[in-house]
N, C-alpha and C positions, 0 to 999 in steps of 0.2 A: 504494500500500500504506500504509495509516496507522500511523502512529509512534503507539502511547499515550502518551509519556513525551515528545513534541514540548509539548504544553500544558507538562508541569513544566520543559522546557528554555526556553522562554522566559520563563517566569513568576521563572525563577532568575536568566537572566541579564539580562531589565532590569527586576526591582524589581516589575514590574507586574502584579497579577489583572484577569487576562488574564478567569479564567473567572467573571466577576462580567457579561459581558456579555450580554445576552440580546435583540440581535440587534433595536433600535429604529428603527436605519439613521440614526439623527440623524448619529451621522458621516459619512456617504455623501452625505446631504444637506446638507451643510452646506462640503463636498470642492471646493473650485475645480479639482480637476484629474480629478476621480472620471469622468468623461465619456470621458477620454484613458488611463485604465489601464483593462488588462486583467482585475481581479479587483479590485471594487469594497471600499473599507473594513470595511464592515461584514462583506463575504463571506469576505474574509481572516483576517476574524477569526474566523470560523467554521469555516473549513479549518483553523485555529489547533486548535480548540477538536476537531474531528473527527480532528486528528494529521497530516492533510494535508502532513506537511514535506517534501518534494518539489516538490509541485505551489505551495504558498505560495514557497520557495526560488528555484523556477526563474522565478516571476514578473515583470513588470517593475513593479508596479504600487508595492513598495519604492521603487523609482527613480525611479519618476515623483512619491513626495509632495514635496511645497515644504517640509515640516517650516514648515510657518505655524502650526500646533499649532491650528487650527479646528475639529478632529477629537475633540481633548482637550477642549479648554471645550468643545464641546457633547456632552458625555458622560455622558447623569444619575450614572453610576457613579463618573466621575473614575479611566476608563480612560485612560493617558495614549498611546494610539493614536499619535501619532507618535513619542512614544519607541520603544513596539514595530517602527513601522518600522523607526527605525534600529536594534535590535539585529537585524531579519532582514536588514537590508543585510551588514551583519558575518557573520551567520551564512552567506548567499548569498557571502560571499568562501570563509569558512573553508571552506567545503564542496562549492568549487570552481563550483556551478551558475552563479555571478555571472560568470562567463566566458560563457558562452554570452549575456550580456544587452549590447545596445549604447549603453546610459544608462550600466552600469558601465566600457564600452570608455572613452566617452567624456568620464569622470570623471577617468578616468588620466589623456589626453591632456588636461585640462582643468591639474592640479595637476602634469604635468612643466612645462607652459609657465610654469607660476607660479613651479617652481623653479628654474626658467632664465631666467626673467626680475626675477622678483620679483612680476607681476601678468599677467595672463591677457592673451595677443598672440592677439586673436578670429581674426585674417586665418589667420596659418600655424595654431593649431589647426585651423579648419575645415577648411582644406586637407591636415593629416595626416589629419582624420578621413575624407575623400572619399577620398584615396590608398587607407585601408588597406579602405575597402567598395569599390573598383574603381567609385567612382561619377565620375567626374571632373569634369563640369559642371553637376548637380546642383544648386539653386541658384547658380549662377554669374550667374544677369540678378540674381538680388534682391541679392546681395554685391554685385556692380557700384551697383547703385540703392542703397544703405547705403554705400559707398564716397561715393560724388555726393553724399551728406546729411550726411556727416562722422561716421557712426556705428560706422566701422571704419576702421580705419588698417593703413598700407599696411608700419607697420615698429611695433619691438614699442617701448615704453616702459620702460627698465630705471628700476627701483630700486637705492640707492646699497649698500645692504649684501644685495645679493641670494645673492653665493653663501654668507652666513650662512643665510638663507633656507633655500635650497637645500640645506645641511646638516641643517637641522632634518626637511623632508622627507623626506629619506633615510635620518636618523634612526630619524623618527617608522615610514616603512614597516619597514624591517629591523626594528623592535621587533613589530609587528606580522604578520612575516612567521618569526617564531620560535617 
């Protein structure tokens, strides 16, 4: 069902004319990751543009950008396309769809380990993340062969003022979560 007032809710909340695009694809082409999301740059923008907030919302294709901003400079408009992602990532939390997406599962368990540790422990992540999809050895030969290369480690690495850290996060979500 199309929201009319989806185009002015983004365009409000980050800064951006949104409707100044007129759909050249140089962002899509230009996308190192446009191949592995679901709803290509330029096409998002246009579900943007047709009120499409549900289906933009429920996407993963927010989650999949790298925010490398390749989207934005090649923009004859100087639509800054990755900014718009990130306010639909925000907007996919506040409106609950971002639940349903396992880029944003995996973000969480990305930034507790960070606030538990101070910096991202890749081994136990990975492993909360197979726990909680009941996948359990799922990539387990490649983690093993990354283990033998020294590209994962087997315990986490704390930083010295971590549970400062860790307050900040906590912080940072309860403000966020108000």
């Amino acid at each position: 069902m199309p929201h009319p007032s989806f185009l002015d809710e983004i365009e409000t909340r980050s800064g951006v004319t949104v409707s100044e695009c007129y759909q050249c694809c140089r962002c899509t082409n230009g996308c190192p990751v446009a191949r592995d999301m679901g709803i290509v740059p330029h096409r998002v923008i246009g579900h943007i543009l047709n009120g499409q907030r549900d289906k933009v919302l429920a996407s993963t294709s927010p989650w999949k950008c790298l925010q490398c901003a390749t989207c934005s400079l090649r923009c004859p408009n100087g639509i800054d396309i990755a900014h718009v992602f990130e306010t639909l990532r925000q907007l996919a939390i506040e409106s609950g769809l971002a639940v349903k997406n396992d880029v944003w599962h995996f973000d969480h368990l990305i930034i507790d380990s960070v606030a538990r540790h101070g910096r991202l422990c890749e081994l136990a992540t990975i492993i909360r993340y197979r726990l909680s999809k009941k996948e359990f050895l799922k990539d387990a030969a490649m983690g093993l062969d990354m283990m033998k290369k020294g590209r994962i480690g087997l315990s986490s690495h704390n930083v010295r003022d971590r549970k400062r850290l860790g307050t900040v996060i906590r912080d940072m979500r309860e403000r966020r979560d108000t």
